[in-house]
C-alpha positions as YAML, in Angstrom:
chain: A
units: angstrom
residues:
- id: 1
  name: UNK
  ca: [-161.86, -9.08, 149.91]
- id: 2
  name: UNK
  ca: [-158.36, -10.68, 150.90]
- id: 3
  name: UNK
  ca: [-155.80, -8.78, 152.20]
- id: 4
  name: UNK
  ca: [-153.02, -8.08, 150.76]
- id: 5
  name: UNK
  ca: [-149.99, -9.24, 152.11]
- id: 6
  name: UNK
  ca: [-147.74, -6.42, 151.83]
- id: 7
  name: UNK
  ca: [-144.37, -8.52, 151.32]
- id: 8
  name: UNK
  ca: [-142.29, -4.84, 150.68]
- id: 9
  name: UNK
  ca: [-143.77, -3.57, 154.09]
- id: 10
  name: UNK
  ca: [-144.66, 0.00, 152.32]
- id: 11
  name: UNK
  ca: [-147.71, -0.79, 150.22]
- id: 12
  name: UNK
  ca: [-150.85, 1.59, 149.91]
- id: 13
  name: UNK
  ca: [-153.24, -1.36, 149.22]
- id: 14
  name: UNK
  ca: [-155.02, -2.90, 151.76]
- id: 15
  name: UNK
  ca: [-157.42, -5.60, 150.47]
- id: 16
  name: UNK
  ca: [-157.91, -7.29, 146.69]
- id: 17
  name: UNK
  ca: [-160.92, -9.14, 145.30]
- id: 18
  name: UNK
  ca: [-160.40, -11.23, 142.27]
- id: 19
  name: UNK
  ca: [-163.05, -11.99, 139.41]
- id: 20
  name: UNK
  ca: [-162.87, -13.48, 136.35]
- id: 21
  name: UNK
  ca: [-162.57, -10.17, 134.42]
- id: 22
  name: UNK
  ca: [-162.02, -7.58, 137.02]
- id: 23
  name: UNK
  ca: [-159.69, -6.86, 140.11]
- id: 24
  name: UNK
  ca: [-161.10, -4.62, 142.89]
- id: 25
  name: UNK
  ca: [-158.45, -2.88, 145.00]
- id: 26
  name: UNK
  ca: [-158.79, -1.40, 148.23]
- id: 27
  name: UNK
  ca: [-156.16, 0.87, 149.44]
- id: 28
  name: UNK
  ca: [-155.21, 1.96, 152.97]
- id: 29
  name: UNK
  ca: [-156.98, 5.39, 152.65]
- id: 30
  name: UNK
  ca: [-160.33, 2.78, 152.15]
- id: 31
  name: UNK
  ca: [-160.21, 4.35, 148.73]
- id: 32
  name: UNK
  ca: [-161.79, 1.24, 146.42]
- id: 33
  name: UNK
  ca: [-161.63, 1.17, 142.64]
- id: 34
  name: UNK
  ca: [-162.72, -1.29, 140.01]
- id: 35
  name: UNK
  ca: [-160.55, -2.22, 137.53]
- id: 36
  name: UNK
  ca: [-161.75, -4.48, 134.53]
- id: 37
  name: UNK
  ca: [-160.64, -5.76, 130.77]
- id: 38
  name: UNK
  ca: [-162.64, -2.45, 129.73]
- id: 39
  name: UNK
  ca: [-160.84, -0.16, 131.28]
- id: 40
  name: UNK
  ca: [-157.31, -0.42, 131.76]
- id: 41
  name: UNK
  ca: [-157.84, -3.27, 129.56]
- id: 42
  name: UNK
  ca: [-156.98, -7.18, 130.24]
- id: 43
  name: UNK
  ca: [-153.31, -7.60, 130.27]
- id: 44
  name: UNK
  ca: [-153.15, -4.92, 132.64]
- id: 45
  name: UNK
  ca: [-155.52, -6.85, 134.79]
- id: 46
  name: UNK
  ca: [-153.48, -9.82, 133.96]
- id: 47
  name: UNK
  ca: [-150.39, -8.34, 135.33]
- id: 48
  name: UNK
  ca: [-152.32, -7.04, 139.03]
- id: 49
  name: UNK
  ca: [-154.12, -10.06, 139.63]
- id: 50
  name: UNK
  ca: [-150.45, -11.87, 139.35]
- id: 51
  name: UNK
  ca: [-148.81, -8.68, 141.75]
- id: 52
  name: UNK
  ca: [-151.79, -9.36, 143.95]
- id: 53
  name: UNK
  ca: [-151.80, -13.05, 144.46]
- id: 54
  name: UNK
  ca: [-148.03, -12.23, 145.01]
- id: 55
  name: UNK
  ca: [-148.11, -9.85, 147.98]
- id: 56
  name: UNK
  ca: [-145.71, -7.44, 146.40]
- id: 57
  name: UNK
  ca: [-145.53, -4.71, 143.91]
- id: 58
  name: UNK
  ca: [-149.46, -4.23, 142.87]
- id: 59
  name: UNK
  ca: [-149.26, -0.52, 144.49]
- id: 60
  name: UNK
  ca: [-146.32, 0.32, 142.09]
- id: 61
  name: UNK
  ca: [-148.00, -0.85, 139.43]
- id: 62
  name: UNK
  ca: [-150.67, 0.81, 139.58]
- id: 63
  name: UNK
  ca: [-149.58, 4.15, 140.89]
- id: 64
  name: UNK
  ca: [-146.81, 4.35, 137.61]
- id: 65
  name: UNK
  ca: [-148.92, 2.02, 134.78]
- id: 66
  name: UNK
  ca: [-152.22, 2.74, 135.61]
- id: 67
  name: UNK
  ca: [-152.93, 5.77, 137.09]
- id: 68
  name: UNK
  ca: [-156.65, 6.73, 136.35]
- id: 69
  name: UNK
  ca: [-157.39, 4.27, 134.51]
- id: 70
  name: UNK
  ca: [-160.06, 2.76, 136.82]
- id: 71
  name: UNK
  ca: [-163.31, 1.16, 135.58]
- id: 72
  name: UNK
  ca: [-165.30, 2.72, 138.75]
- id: 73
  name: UNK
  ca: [-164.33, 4.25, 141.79]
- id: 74
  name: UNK
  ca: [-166.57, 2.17, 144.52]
- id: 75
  name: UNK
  ca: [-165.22, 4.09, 147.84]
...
């Protein structure tokens, strides 16, 4: 996992790991979900791999795109 670098200072994620079809999130709570091109589906993935990489925004995203739209809940 990487962490995430929390440009905006107020972020709920913690750490991100990056595969080719996939993003796994881990948030500050050490809550970890799996999100993948089934489920939200692969532009969504798109979109937080390029928030992640970033350093700003990803918890946003997710909290007012995504939702529950997680492929697994790991933690």
């Amino acid at each position: 996992m990487k962490i995430y670098q929390n440009l905006g200072g107020d972020s709920g994620v913690y750490a991100f790991l990056i595969d080719d079809n996939s993003i796994t999130v881990e948030f500050n709570t050490g809550a970890t979900y799996l999100y993948d091109n089934r489920r939200p589906g692969s532009s969504d993935i798109e979109q937080m791999k390029t928030l992640a990489l970033s350093g700003k925004g990803l918890n946003s995203f997710i909290s007012r795109h995504i939702k529950k739209r997680f492929a697994a809940k790991l933690r």
